[in-house]
C-alpha positions as CSV (number, residue, x, y, z in Angstrom):
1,X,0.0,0.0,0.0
2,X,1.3,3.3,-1.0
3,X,1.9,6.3,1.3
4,X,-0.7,8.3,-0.2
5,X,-3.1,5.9,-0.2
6,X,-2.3,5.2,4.0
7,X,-3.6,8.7,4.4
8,X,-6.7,7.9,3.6
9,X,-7.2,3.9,4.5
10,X,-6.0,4.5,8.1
11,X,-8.7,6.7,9.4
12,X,-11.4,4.9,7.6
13,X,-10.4,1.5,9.1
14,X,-9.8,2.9,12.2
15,X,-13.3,4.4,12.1
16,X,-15.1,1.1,11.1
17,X,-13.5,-0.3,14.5
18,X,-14.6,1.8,16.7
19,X,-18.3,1.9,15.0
20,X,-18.3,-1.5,15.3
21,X,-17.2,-2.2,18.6
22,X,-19.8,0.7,19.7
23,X,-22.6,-1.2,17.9
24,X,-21.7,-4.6,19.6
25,X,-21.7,-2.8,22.8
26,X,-24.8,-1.0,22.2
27,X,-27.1,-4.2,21.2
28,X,-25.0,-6.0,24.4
29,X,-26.5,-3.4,26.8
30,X,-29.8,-2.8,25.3
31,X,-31.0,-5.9,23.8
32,X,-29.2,-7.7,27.2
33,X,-32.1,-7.3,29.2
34,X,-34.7,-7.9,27.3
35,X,-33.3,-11.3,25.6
36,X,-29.9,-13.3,26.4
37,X,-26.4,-12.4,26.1
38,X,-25.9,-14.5,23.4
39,X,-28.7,-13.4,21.0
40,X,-27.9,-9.9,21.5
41,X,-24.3,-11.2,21.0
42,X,-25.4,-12.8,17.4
43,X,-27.4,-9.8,16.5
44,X,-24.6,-7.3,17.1
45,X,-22.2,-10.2,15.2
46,X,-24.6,-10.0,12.6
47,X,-25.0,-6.2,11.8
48,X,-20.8,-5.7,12.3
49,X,-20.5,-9.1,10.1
50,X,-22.5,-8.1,7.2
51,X,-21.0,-4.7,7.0
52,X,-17.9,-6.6,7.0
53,X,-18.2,-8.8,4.6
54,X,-20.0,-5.9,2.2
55,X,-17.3,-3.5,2.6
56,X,-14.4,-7.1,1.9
57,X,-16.2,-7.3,-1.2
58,X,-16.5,-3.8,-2.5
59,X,-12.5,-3.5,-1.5
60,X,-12.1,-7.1,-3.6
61,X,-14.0,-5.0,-6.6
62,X,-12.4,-1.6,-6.6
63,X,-9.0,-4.0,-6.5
64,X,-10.3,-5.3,-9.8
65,X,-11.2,-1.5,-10.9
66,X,-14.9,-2.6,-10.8
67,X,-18.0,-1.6,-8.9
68,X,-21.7,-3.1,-8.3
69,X,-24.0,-1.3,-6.8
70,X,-25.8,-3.6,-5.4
71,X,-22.5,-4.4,-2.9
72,X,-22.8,-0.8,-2.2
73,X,-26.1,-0.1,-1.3
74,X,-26.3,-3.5,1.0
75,X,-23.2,-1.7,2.8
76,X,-24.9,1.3,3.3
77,X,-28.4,-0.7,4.6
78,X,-25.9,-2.4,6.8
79,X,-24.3,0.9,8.2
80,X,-27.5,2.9,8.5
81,X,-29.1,-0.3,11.2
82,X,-25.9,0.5,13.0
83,X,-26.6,4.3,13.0
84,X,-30.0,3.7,13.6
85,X,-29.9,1.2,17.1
86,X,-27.3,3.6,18.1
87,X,-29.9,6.6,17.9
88,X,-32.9,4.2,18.9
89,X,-30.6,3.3,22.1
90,X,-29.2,7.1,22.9
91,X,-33.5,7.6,22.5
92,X,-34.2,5.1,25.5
93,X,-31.5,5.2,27.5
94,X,-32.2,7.3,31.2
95,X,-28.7,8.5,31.3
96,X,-25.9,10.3,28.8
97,X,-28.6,10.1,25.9
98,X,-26.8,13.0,24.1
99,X,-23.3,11.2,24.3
100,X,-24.8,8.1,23.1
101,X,-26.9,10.6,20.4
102,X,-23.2,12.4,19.6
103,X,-21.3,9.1,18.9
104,X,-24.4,7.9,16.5
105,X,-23.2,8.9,13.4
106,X,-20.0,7.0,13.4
107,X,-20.5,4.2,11.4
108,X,-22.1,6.7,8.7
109,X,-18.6,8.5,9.0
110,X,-17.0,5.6,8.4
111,X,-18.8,4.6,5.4
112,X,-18.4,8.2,4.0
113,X,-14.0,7.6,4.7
114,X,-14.3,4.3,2.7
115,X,-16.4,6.5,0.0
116,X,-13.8,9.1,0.1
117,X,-10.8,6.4,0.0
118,X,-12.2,4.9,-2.9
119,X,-12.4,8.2,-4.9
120,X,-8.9,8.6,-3.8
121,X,-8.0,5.4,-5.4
122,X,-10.0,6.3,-8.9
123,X,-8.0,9.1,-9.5
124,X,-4.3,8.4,-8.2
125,X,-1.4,8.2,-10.7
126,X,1.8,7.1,-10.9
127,X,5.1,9.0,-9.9
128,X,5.9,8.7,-13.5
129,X,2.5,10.2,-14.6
130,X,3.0,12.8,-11.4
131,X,6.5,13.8,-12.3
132,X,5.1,13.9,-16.5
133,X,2.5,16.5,-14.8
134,X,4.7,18.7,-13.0
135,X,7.3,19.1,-15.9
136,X,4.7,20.0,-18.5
137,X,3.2,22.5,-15.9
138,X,6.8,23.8,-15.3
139,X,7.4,23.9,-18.9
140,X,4.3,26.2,-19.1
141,X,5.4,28.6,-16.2
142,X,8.9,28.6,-18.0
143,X,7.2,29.5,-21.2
144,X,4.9,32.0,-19.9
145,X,8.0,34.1,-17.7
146,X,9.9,34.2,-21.1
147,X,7.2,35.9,-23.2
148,X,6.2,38.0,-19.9
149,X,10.2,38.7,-19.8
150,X,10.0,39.6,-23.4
151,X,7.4,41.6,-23.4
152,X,8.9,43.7,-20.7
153,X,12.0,44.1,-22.7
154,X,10.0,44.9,-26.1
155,X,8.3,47.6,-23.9
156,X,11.5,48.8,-22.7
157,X,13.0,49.1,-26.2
158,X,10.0,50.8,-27.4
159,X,9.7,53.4,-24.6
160,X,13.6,54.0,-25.1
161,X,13.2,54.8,-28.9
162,X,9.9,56.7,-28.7
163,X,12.2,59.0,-25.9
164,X,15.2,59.0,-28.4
165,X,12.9,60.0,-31.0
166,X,11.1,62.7,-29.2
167,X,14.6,64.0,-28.0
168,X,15.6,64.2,-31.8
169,X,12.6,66.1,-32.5
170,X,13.0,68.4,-30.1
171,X,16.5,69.4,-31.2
172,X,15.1,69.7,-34.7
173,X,12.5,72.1,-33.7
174,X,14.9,74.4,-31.7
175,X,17.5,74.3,-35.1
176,X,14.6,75.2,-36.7
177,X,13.1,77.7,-34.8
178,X,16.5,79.2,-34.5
179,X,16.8,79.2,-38.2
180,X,13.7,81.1,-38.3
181,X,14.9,83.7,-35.9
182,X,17.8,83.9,-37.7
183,X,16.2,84.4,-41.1
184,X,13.3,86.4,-39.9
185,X,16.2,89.3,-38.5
186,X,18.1,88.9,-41.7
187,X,14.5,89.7,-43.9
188,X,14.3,92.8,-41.2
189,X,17.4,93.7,-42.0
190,X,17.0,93.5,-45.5
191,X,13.6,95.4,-45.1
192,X,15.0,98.6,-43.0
193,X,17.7,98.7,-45.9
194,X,15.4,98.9,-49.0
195,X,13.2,101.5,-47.1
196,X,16.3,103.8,-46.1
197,X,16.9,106.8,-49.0
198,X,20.3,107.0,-48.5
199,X,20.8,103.2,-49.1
200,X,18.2,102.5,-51.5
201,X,20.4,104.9,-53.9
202,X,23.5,103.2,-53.2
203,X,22.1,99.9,-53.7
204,X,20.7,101.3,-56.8
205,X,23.8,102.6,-58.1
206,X,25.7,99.4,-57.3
207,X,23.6,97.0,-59.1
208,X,22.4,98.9,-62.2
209,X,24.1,102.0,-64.0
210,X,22.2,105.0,-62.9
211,X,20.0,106.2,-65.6
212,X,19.2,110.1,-65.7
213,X,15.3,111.0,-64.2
214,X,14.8,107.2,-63.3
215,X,15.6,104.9,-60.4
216,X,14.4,101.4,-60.3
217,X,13.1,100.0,-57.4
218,X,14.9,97.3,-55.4
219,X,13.2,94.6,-54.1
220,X,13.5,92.1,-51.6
221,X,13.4,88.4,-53.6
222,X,10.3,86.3,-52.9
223,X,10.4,84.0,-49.4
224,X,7.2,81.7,-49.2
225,X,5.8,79.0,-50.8
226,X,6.1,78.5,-54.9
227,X,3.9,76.9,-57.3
228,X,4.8,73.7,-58.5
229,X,5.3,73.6,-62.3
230,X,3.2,70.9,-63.7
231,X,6.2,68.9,-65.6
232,X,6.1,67.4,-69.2
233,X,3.7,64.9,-70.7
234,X,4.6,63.4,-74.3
235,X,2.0,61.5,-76.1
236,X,1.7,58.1,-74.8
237,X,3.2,55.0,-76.3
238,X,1.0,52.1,-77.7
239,X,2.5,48.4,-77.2
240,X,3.8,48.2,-80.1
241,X,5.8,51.4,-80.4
242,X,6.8,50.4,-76.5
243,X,7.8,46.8,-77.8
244,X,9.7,47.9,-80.8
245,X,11.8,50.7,-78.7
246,X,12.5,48.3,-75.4
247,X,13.8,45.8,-78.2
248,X,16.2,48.4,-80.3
249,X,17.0,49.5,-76.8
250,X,17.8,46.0,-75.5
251,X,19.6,45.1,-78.5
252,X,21.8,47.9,-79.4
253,X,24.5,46.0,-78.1
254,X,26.1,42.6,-78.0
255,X,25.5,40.9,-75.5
256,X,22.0,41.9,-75.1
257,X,21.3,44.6,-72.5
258,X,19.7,43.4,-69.2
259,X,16.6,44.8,-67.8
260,X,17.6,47.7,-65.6
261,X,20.4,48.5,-68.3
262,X,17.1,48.8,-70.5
263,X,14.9,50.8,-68.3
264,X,17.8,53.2,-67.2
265,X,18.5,53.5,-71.5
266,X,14.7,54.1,-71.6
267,X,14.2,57.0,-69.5
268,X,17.3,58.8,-70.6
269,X,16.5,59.1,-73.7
270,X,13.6,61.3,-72.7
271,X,10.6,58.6,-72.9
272,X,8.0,57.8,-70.0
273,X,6.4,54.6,-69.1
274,X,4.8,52.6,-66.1
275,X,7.0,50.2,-64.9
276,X,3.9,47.5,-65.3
277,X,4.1,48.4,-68.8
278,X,7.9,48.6,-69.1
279,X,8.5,45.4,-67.5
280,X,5.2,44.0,-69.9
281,X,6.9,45.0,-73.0
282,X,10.4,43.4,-71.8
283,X,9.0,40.1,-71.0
284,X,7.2,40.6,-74.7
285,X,10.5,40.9,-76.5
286,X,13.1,39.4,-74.2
């Protein structure tokens, strides 16, 4: 018998003693007077014997890892007549009826430790199958501290970029703002001297020969935002005209060009084309 399993047999068994022993003593003393010593010996041999021999048998099954329920519920019939002379007699006796009342529920205790034994028994495992359950469940924990471990670390790296970042930006914006200063004194600079006479003439005279009863106006150049110009657009080219170039192109030279080589040839020479189309008109030819 295992170790595990002795924590739960011992207090059963030692239970089913002492209801026993307390039921034979119980039909001794109150069946005693009423009928002889040895009936009331038989009939407390017979109520400890059957619930004997029940519970032998139902041990002899869950051995065999089977159960009848038959066996079971003649135990229980067996252990509820004990329960129920030891209430009858606590009932009728003139003195210490509530100890003999407390102590009535023993042998139903000790059925219910067999029950719990038995359950015990259903569901113990191995060490192997033990040990197999504690390494997957460490396994797990390992697992889970890693990605927790990881996580933490991604966090880290994240918070110490977005900082790094926000620290670059910073400097940017106080270059920039700087910059502005700088510029925006340099434009009032520029400003005071185009609206001054004196200097207006000189700057005049400096840039442009001096031209009798005229003097052009200097003017500060233009500081904002330009329009773009809207660039080029040649007529396009059909697939055959796109064919026949990217194959001159391709085979101006010996050996043949590759494809960048082609595409780079293309749009130097001045012509425009998707690069769906381009790379269409190379696998056409090529």
């Amino acid at each position: 018998m295992s170790t595990t399993s002795t924590k739960t047999v011992l207090p059963a068994v030692a239970m089913t003693a002492v209801s026993m022993v307390l039921t034979l003593a119980v039909v001794m003393m109150w069946l005693g007077t009423a009928v002889p010593w040895l009936v009331a010996l038989v009939v407390g041999l017979g109520i400890d014997g059957g619930w004997l021999a029940t519970l032998a048998y139902e041990r002899r099954l869950a051995a065999q890892g089977d159960h009848n329920r038959t066996v079971t519920a003649v135990g229980w019939f067996f252990g509820l007549i004990a329960a129920a002379v030891l209430v009858a007699h606590a009932l009728t006796a003139d003195r210490s009826a509530g100890a003999w009342l407390a102590v009535a529920w023993l042998p139903i205790a000790a059925k219910a430790l067999w029950l719990v034994h038995s359950l015990w028994e259903r569901t113990a495992l191995t060490t192997l199958a033990l040990d197999a359950i504690r390494g997957i469940q460490q396994e797990a924990r390992d697992e889970a501290a890693v990605a927790r471990a990881r996580l933490r670390a991604e966090a880290t790296t994240e918070e110490t970029r977005l900082a790094a970042v926000t620290a670059a930006g910073a400097r940017v914006a106080r270059v920039q703002a700087k910059t502005a200063k700088t510029l925006a004194g340099a434009w009032s600079t520029l400003e005071t001297a185009r609206q001054g006479e004196s200097t207006g003439r000189a700057l005049t005279s400096v840039t442009s020969p001096v031209t009798p009863g005229v003097t052009p106006r200097w003017d500060l150049p233009v500081w904002g935002p330009v329009e773009p110009v809207a660039a080029l657009e040649g007529p396009a080219l059909t697939d055959s005209e796109l064919d026949a170039l990217v194959d001159q192109i391709r085979t101006s030279q010996t050996p043949a060009l590759s494809y960048r080589e082609m595409a780079a040839r293309f749009r130097a020479s001045g012509h425009s084309a998707s690069e769906v189309r381009l790379r269409a008109a190379w696998k056409r030819v090529a």
